[in-house]
N, C-alpha and C positions, 0 to 999 in steps of 0.2 A: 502087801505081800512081799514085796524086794525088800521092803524097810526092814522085816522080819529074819529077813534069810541073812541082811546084813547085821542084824543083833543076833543073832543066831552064832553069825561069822568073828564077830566081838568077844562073844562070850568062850567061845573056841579058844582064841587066841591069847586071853586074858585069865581066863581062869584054870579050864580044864584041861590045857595042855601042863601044867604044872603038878598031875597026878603022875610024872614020873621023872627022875633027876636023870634019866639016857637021854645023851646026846641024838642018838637015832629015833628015839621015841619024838621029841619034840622036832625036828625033821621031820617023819613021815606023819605024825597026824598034823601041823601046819601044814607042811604040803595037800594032805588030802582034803585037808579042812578048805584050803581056801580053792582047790581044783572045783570042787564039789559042789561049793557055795556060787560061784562064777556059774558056773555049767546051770544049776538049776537059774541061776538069775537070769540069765539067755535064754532058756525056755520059758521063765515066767514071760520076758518080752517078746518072745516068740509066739506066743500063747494070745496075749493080750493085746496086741496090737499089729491087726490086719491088715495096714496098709503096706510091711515088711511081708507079707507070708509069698512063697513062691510060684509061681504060675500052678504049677501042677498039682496043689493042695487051692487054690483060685476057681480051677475047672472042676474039683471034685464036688465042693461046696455047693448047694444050691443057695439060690440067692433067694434071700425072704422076701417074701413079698408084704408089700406093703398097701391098707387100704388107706386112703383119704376120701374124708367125710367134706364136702364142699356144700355149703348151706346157701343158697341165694334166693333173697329174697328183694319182690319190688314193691315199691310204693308208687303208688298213682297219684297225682297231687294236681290240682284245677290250672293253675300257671307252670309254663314250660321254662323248664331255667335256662334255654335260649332265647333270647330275644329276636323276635320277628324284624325282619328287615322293613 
């Protein structure tokens, strides 16, 4: 996803800012191109990775619960793998 927004941001700067010869055009859409691209990439890592999120979006969340499956099984066997004193 970031890799995207950064070819996204490439291709901004590379090609399509070049559909106008004004000085102010190439100006504000690099500027907005690369505000834009930044901004969403903060939210994709914002998004993505919860060990960053802030307390009060922490409390909102319920936490998943999780089952575990624990299988135990015993074998009964004629000799005891301690040895008798």
């Amino acid at each position: 996803m970031q890799d995207t927004l950064h070819l996204i941001d490439m291709i901004n700067c590379t090609i399509l800012y070049k559909l106008s010869s004004q000085i102010w055009y190439h100006f504000v859409f690099l500027s907005v191109s690369f505000l834009s691209i930044h901004a969403l990439d903060g939210s994709v890592i914002f998004y993505f990775h919860t060990e960053i999120h802030p307390q009060w979006l922490r409390r909102r969340r319920k936490p998943k619960s999780r089952t575990v499956a624990l299988f135990v099984s015993t074998v009964k066997s004629k000799e005891s793998i301690y040895p008798s004193a």
